[in-house]
Backbone of each chain as nested JSON, in Angstrom:
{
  "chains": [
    {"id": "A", "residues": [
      {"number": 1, "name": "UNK", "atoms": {"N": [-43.137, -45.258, -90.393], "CA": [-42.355, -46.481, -90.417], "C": [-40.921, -46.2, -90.863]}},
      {"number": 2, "name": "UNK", "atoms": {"N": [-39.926, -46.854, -90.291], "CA": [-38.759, -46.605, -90.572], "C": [-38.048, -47.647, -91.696]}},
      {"number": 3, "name": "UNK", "atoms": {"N": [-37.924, -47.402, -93.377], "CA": [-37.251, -47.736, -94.056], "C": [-35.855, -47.494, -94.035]}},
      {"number": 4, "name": "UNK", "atoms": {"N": [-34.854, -48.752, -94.517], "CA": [-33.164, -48.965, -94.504], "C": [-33.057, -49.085, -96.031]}},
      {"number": 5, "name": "UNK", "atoms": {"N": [-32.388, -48.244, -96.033], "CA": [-31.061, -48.521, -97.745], "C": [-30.194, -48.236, -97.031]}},
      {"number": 6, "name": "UNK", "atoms": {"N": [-29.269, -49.288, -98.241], "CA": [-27.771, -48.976, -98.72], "C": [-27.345, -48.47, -100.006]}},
      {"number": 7, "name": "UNK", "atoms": {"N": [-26.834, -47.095, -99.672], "CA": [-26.438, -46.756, -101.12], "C": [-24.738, -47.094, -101.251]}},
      {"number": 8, "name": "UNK", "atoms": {"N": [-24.409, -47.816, -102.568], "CA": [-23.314, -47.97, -102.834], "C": [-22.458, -47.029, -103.906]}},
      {"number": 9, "name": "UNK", "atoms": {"N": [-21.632, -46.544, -103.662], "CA": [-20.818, -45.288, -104.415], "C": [-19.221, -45.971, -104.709]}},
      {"number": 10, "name": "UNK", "atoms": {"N": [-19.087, -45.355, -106.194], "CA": [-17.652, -45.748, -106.483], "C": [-17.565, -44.802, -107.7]}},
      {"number": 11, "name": "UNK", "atoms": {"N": [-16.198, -44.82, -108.007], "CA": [-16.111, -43.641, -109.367], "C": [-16.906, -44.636, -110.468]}},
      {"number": 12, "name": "UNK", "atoms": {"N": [-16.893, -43.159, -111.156], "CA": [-17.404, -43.434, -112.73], "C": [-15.921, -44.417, -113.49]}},
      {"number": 13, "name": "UNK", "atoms": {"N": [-16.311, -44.964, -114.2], "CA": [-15.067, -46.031, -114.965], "C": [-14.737, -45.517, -115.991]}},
      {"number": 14, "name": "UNK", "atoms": {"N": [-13.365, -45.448, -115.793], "CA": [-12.182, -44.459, -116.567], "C": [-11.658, -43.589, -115.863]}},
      {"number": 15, "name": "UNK", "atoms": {"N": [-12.309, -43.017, -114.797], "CA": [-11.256, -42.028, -113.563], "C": [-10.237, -42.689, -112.834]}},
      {"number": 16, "name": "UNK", "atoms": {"N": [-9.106, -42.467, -112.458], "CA": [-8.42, -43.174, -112.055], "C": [-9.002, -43.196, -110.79]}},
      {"number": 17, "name": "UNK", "atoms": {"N": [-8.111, -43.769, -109.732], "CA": [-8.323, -44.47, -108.349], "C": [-6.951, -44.582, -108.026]}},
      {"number": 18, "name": "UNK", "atoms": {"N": [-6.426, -43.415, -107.575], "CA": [-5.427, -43.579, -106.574], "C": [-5.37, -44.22, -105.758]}},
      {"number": 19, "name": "UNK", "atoms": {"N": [-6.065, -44.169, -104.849], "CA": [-6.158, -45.109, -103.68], "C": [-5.907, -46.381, -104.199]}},
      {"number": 20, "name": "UNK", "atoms": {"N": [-6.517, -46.738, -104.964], "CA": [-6.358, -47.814, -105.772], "C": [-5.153, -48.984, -106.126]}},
      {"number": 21, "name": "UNK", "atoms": {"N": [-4.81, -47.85, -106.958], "CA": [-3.336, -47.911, -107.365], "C": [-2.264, -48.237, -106.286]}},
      {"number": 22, "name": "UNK", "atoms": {"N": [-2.172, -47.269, -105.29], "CA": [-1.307, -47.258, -104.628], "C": [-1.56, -48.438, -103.241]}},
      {"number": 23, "name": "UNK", "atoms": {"N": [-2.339, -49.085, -102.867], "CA": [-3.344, -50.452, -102.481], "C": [-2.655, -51.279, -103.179]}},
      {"number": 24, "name": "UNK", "atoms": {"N": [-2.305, -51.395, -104.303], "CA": [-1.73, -52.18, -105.434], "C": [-0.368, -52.447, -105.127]}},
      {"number": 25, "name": "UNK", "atoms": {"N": [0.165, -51.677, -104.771], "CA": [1.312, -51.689, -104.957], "C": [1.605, -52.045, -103.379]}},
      {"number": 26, "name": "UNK", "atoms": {"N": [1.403, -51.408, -102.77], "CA": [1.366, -52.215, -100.987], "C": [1.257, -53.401, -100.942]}},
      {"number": 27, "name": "UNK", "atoms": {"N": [0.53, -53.864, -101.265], "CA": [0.2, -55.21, -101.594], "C": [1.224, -56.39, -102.464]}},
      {"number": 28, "name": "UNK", "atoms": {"N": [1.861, -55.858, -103.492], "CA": [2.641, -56.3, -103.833], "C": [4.118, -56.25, -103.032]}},
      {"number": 29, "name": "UNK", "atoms": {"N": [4.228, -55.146, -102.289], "CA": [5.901, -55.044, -101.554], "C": [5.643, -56.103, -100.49]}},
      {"number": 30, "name": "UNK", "atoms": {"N": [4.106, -56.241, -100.491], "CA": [4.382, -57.008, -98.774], "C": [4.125, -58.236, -99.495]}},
      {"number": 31, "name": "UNK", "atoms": {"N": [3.713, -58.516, -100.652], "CA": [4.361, -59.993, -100.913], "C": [3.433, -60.48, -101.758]}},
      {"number": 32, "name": "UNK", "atoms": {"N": [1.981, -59.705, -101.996], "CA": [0.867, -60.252, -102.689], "C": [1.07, -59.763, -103.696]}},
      {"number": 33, "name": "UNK", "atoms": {"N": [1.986, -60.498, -104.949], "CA": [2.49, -60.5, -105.893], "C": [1.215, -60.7, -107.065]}},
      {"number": 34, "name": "UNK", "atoms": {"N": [-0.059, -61.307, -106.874], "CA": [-1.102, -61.978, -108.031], "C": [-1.465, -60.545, -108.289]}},
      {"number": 35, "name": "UNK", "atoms": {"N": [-1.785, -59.636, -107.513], "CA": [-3.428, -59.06, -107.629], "C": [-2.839, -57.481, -108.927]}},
      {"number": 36, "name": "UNK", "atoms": {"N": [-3.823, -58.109, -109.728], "CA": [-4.004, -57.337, -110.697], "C": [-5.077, -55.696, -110.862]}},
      {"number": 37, "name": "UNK", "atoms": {"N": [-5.809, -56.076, -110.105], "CA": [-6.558, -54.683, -109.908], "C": [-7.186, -54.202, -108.399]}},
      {"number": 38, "name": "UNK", "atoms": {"N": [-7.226, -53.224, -108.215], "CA": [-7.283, -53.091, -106.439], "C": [-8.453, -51.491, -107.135]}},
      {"number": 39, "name": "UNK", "atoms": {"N": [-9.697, -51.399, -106.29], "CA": [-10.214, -50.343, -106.441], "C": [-10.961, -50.465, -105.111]}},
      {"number": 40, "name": "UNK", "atoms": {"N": [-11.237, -48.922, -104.799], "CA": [-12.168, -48.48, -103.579], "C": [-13.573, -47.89, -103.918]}},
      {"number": 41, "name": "UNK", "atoms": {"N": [-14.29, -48.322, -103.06], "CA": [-15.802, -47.64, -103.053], "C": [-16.092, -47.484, -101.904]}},
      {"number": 42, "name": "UNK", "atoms": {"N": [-17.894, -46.684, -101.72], "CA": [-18.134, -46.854, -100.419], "C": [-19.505, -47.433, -99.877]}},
      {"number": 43, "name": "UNK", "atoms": {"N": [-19.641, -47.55, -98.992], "CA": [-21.254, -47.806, -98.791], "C": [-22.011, -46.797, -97.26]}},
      {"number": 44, "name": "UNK", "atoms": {"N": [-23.265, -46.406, -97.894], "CA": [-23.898, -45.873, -96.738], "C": [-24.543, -46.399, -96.392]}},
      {"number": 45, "name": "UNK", "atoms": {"N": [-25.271, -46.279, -95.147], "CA": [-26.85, -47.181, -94.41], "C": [-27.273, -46.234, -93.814]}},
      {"number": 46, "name": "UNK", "atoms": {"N": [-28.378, -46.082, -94.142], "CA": [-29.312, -44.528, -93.84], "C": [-30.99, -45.596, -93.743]}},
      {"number": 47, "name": "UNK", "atoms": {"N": [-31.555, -45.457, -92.009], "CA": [-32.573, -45.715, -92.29], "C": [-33.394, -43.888, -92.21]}},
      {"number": 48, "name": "UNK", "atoms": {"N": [-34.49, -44.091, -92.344], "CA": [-35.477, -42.958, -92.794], "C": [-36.497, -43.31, -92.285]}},
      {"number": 49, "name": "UNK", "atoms": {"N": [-37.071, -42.331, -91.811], "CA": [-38.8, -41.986, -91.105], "C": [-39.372, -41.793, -92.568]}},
      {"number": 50, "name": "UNK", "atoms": {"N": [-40.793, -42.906, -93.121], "CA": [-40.942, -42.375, -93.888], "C": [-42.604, -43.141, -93.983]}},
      {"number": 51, "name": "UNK", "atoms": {"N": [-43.861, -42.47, -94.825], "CA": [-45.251, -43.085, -94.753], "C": [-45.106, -44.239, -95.025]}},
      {"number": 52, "name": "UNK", "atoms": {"N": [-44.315, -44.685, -96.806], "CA": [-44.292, -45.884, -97.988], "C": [-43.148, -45.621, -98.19]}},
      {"number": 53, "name": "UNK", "atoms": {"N": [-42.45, -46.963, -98.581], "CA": [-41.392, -46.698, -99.432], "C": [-41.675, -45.824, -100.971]}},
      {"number": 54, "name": "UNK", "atoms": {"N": [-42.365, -45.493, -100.962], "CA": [-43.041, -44.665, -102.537], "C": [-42.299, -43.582, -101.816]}},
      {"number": 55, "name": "UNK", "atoms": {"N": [-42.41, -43.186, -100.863], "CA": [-42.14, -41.875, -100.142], "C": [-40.519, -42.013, -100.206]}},
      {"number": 56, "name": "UNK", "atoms": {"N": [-39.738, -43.037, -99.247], "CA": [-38.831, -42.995, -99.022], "C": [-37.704, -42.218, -99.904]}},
      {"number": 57, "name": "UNK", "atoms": {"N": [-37.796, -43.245, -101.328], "CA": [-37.082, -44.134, -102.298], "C": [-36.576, -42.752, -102.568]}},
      {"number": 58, "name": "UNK", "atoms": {"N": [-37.14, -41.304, -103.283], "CA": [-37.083, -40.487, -103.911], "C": [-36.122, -39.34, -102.718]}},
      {"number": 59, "name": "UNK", "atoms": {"N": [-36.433, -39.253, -101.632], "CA": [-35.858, -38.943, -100.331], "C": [-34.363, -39.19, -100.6]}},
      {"number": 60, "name": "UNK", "atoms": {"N": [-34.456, -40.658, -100.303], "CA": [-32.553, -41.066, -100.571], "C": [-32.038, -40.453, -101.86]}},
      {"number": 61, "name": "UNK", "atoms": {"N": [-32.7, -40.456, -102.717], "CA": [-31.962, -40.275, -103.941], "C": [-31.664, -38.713, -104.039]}},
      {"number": 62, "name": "UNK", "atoms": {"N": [-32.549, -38.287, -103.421], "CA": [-32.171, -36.403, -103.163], "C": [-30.914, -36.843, -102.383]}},
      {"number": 63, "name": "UNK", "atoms": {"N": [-31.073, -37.234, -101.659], "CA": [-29.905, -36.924, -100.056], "C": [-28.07, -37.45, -101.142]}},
      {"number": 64, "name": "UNK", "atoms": {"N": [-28.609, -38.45, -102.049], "CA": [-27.464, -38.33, -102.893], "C": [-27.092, -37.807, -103.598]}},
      {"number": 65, "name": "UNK", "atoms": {"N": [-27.909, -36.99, -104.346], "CA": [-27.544, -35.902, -105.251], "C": [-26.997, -34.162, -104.784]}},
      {"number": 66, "name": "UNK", "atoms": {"N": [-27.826, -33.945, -103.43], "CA": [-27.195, -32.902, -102.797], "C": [-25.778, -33.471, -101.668]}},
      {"number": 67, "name": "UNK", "atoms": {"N": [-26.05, -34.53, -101.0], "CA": [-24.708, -34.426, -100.237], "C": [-23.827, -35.513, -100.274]}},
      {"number": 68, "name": "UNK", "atoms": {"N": [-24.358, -37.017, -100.687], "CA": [-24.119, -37.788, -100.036], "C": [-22.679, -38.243, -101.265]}},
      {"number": 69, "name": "UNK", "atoms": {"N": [-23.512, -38.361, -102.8], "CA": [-22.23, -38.361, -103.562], "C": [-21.785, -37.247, -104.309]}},
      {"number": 70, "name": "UNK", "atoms": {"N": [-20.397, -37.747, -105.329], "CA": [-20.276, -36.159, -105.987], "C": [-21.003, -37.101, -107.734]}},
      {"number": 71, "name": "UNK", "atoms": {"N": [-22.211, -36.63, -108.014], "CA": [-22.185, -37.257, -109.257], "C": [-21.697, -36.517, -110.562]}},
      {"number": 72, "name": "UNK", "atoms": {"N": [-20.58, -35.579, -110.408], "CA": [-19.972, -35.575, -111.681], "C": [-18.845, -36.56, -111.33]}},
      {"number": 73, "name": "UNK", "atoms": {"N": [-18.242, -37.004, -110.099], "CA": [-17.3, -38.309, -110.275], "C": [-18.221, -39.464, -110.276]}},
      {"number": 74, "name": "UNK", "atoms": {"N": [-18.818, -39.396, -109.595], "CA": [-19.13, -40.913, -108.836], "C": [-20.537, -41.112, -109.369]}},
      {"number": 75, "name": "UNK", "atoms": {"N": [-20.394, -42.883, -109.36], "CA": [-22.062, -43.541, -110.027], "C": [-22.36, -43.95, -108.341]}},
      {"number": 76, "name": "UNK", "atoms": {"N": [-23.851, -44.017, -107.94], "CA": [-24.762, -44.413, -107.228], "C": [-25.723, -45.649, -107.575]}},
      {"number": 77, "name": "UNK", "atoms": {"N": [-25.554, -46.886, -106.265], "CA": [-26.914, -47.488, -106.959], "C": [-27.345, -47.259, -105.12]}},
      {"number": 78, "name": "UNK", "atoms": {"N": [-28.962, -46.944, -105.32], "CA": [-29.648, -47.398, -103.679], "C": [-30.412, -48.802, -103.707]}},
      {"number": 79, "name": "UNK", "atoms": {"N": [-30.094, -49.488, -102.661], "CA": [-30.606, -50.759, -102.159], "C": [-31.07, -50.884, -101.106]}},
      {"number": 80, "name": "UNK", "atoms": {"N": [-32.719, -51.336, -101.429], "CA": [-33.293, -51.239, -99.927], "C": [-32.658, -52.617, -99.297]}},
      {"number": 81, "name": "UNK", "atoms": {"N": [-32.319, -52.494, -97.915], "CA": [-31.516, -53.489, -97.162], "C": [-32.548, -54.062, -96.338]}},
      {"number": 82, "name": "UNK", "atoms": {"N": [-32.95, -55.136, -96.192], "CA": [-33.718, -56.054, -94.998], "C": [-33.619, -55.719, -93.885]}}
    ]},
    {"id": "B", "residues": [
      {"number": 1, "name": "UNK", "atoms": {"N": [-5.874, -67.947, -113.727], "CA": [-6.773, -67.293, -114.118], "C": [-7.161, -66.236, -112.923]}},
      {"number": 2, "name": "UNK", "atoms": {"N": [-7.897, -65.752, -113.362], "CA": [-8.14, -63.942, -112.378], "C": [-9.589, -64.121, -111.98]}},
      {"number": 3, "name": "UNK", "atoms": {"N": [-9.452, -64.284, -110.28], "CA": [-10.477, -64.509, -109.56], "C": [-10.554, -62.877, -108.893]}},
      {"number": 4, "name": "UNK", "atoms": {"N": [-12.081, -62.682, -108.644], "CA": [-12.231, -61.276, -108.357], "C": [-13.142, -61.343, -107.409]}},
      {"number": 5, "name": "UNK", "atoms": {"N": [-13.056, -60.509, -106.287], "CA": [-13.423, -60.239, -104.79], "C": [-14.116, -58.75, -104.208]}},
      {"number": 6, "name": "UNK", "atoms": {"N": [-15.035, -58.841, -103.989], "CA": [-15.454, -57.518, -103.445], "C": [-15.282, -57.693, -101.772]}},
      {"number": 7, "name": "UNK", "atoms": {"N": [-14.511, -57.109, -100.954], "CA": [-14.666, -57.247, -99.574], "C": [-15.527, -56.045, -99.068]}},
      {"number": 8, "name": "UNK", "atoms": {"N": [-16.415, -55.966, -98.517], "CA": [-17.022, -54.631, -97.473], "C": [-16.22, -54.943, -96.121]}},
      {"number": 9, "name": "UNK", "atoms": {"N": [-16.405, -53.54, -95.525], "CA": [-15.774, -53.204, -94.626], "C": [-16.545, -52.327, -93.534]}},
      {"number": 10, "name": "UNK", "atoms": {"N": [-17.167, -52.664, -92.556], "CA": [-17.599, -51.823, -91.542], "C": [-17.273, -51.509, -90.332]}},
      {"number": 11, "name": "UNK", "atoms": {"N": [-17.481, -50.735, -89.811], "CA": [-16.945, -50.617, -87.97], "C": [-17.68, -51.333, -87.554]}},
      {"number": 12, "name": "UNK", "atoms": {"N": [-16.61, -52.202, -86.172], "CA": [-17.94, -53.136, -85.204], "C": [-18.809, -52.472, -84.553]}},
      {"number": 13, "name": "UNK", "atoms": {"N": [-20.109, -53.608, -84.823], "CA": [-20.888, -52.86, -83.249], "C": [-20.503, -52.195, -82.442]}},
      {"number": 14, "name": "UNK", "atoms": {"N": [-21.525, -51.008, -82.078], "CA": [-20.952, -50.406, -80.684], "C": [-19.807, -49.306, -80.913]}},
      {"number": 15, "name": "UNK", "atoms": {"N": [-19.16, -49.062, -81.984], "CA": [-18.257, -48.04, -81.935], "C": [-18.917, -46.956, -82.647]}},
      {"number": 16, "name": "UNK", "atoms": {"N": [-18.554, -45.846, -81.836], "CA": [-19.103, -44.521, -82.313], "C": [-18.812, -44.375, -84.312]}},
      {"number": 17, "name": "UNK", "atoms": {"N": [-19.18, -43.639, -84.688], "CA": [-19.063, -43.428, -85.921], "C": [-19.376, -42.021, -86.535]}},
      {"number": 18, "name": "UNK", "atoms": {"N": [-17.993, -41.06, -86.246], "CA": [-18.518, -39.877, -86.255], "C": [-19.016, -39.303, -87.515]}},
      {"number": 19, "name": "UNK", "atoms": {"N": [-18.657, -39.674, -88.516], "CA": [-18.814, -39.258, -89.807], "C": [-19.89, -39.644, -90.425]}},
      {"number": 20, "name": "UNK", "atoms": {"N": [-20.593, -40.582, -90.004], "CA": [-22.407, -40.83, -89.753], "C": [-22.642, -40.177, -88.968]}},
      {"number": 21, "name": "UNK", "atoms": {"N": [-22.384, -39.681, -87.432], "CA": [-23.321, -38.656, -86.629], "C": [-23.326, -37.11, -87.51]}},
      {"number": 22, "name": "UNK", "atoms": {"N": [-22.048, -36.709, -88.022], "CA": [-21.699, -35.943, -88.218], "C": [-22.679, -35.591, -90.024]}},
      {"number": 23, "name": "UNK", "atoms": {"N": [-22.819, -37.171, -91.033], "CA": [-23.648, -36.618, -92.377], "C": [-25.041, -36.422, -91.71]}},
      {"number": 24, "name": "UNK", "atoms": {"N": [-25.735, -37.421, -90.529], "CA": [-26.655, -36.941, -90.383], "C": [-27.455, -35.907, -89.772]}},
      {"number": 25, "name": "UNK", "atoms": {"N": [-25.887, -35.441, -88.78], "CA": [-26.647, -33.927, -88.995], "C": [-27.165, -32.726, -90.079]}},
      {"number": 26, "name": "UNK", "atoms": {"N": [-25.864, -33.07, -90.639], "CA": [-25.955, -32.555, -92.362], "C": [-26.893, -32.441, -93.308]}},
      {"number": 27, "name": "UNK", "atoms": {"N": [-27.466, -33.937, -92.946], "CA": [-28.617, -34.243, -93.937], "C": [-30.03, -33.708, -93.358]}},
      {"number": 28, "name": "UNK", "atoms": {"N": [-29.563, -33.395, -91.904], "CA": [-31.144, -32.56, -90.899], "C": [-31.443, -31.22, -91.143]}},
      {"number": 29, "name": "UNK", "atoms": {"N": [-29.633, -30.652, -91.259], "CA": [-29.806, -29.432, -92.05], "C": [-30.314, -28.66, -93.164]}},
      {"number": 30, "name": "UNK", "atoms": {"N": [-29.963, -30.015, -94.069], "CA": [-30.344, -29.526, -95.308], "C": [-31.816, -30.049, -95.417]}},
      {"number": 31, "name": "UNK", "atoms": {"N": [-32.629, -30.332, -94.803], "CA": [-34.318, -30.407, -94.514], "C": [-34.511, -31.781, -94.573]}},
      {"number": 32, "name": "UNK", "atoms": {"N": [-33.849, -32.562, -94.644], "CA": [-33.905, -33.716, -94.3], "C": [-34.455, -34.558, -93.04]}},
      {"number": 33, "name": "UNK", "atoms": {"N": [-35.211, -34.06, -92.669], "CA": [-35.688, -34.311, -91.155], "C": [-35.677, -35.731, -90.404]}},
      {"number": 34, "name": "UNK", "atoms": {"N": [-36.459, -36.851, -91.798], "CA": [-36.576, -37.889, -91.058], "C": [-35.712, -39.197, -91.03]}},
      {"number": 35, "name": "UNK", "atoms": {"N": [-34.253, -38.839, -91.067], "CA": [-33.184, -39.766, -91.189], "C": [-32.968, -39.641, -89.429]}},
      {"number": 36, "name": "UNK", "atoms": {"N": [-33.222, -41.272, -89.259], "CA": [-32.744, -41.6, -87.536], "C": [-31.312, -42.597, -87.751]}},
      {"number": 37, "name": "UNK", "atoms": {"N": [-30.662, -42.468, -88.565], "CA": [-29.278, -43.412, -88.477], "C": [-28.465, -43.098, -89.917]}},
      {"number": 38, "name": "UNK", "atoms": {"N": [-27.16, -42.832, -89.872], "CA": [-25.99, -43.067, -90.897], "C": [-24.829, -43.496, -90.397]}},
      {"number": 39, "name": "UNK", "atoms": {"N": [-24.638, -44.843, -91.605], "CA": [-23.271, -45.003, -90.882], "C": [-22.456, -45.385, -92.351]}},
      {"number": 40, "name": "UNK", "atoms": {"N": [-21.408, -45.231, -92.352], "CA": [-20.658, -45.568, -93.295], "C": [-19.411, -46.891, -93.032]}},
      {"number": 41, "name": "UNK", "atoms": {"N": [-19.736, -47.459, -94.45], "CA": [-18.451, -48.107, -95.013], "C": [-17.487, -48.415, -96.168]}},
      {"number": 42, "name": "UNK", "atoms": {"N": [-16.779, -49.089, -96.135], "CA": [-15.923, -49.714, -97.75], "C": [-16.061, -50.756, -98.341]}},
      {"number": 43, "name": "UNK", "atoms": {"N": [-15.844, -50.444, -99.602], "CA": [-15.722, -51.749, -100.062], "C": [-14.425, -51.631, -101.346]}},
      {"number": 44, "name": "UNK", "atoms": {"N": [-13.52, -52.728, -101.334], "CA": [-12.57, -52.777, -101.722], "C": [-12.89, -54.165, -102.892]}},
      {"number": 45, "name": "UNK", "atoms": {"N": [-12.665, -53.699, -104.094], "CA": [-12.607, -54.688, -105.48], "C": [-11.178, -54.99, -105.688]}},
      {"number": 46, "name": "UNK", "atoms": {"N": [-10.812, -56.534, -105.728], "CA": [-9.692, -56.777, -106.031], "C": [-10.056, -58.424, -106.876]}},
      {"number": 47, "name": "UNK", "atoms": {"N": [-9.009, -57.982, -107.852], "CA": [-8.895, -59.139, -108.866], "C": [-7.264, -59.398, -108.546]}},
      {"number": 48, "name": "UNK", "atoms": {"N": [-7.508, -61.065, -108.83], "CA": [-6.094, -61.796, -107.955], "C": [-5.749, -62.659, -109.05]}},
      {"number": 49, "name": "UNK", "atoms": {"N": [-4.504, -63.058, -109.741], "CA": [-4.174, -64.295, -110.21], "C": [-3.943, -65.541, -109.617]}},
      {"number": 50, "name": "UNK", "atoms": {"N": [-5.004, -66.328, -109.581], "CA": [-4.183, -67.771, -108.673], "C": [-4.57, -68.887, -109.606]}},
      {"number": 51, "name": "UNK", "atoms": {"N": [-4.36, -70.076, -108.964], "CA": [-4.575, -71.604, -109.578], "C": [-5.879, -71.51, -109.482]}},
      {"number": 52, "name": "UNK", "atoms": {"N": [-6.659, -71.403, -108.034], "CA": [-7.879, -71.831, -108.243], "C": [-8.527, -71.064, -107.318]}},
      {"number": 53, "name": "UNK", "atoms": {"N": [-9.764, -71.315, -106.945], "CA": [-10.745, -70.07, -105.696], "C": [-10.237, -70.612, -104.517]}},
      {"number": 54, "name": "UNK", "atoms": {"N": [-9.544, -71.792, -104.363], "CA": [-9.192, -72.201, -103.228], "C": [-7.89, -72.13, -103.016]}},
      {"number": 55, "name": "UNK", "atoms": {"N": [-7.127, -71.268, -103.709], "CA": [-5.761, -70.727, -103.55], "C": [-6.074, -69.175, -102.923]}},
      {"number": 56, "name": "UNK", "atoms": {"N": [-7.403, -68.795, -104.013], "CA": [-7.144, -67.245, -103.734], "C": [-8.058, -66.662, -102.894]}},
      {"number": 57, "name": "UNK", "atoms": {"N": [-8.635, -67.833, -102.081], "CA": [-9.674, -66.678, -101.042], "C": [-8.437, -66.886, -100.036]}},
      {"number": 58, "name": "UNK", "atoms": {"N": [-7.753, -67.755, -99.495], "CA": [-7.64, -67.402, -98.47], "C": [-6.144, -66.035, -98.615]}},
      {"number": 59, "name": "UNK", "atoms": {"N": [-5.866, -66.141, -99.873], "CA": [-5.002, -64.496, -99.612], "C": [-5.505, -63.433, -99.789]}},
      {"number": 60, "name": "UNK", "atoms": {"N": [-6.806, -63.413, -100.136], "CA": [-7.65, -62.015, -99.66], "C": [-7.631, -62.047, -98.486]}},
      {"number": 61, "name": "UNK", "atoms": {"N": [-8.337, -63.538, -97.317], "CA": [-8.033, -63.351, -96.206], "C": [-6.746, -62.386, -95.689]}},
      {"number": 62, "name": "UNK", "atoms": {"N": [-5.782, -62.819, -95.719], "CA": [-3.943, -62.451, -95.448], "C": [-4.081, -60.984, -96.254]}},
      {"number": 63, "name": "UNK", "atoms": {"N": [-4.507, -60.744, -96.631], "CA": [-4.805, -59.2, -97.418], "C": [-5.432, -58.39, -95.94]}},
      {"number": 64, "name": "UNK", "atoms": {"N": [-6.59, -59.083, -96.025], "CA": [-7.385, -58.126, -95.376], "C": [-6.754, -57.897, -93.724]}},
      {"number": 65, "name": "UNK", "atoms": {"N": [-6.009, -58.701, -93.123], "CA": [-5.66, -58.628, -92.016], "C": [-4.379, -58.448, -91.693]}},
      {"number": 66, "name": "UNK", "atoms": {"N": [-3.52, -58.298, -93.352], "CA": [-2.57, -57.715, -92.992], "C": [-2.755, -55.763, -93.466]}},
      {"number": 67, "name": "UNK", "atoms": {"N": [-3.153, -55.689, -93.983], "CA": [-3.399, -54.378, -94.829], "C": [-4.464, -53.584, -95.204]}},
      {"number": 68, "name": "UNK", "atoms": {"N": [-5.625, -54.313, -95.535], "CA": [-7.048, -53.734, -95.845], "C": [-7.786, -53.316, -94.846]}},
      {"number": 69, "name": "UNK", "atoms": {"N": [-8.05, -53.975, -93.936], "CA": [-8.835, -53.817, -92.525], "C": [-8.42, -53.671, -91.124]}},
      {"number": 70, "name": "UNK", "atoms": {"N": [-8.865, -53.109, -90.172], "CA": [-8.67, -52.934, -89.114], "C": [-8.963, -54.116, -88.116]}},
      {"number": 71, "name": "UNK", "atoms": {"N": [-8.372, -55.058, -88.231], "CA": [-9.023, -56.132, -86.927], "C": [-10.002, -55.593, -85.492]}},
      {"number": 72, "name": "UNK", "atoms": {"N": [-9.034, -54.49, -85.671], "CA": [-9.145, -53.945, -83.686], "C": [-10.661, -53.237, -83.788]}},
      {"number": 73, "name": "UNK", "atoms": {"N": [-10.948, -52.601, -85.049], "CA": [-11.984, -51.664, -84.943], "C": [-13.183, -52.438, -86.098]}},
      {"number": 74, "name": "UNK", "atoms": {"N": [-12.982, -53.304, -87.322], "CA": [-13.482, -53.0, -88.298], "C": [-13.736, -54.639, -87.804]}},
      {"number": 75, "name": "UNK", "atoms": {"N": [-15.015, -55.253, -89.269], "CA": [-15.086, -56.096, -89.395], "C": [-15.461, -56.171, -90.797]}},
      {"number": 76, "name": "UNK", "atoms": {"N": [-15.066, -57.342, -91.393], "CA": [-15.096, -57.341, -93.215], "C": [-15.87, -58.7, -93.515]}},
      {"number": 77, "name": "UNK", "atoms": {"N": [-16.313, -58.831, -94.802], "CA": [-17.083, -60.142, -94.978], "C": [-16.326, -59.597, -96.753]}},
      {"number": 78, "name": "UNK", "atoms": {"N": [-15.862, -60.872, -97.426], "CA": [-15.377, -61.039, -98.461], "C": [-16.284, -62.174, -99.415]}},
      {"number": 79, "name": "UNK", "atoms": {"N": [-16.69, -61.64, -100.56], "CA": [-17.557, -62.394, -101.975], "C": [-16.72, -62.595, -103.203]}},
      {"number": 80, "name": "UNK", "atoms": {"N": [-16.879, -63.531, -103.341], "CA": [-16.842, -63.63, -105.036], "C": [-17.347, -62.857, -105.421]}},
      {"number": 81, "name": "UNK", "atoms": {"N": [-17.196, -62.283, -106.555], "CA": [-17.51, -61.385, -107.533], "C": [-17.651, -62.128, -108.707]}},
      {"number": 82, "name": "UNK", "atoms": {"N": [-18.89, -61.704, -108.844], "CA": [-19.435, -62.301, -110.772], "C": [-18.861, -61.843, -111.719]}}
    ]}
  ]
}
């Protein structure tokens, strides 16, 4: 059976975010003067061939630890998606 | 007061997505066998100063279509944030 997650990735809090920052400031030259904080993340959607989600769950969480994020920057949550 | 927005960001239907064809080969390599789909996206956190939620969604709107997103390629769905 084929199970879907979404894993969502963004830095750990306290690393900066260039991208970020500089989003910020674009934003302000072109006129959006309010916005006080601008940060980036990402999201994956990975379905999987798998028996149970018992099976799956542990699968994704490898696939994030070897490729998908870097976890000395970045926090991970996986969400199985409908 | 400071209203805060998570927008995601994905490619439309139908457009190739090489950097999903391309992790899931990656992830076949590394013994990952039974992944049949990856696709990736963004998501962009922004906190805004306005009067009220009905000042400041629609300049996330004007955000996202002047600067954040790709009209031509992407499609975005924008939340409140708790």
């Amino acid at each position: 059976m084929t199970y879907s997650y979404v894993i969502s990735i963004a830095r750990k809090p306290g690393l900066s975010d260039p991208e970020g920052t500089t989003t910020k400031k674009a934003l302000s030259d072109l006129g959006f003067g309010g916005v006080t904080h601008v940060s980036f993340g990402r999201t994956i959607s990975i379905d999987v061939e798998a028996e149970s989600a018992e099976a799956a769950e542990p699968l994704i969480e490898a696939m994030c630890e070897k490729l998908l994020a870097n976890p000395v920057m970045e926090r991970y949550t996986i969400e199985a998606a409908s």
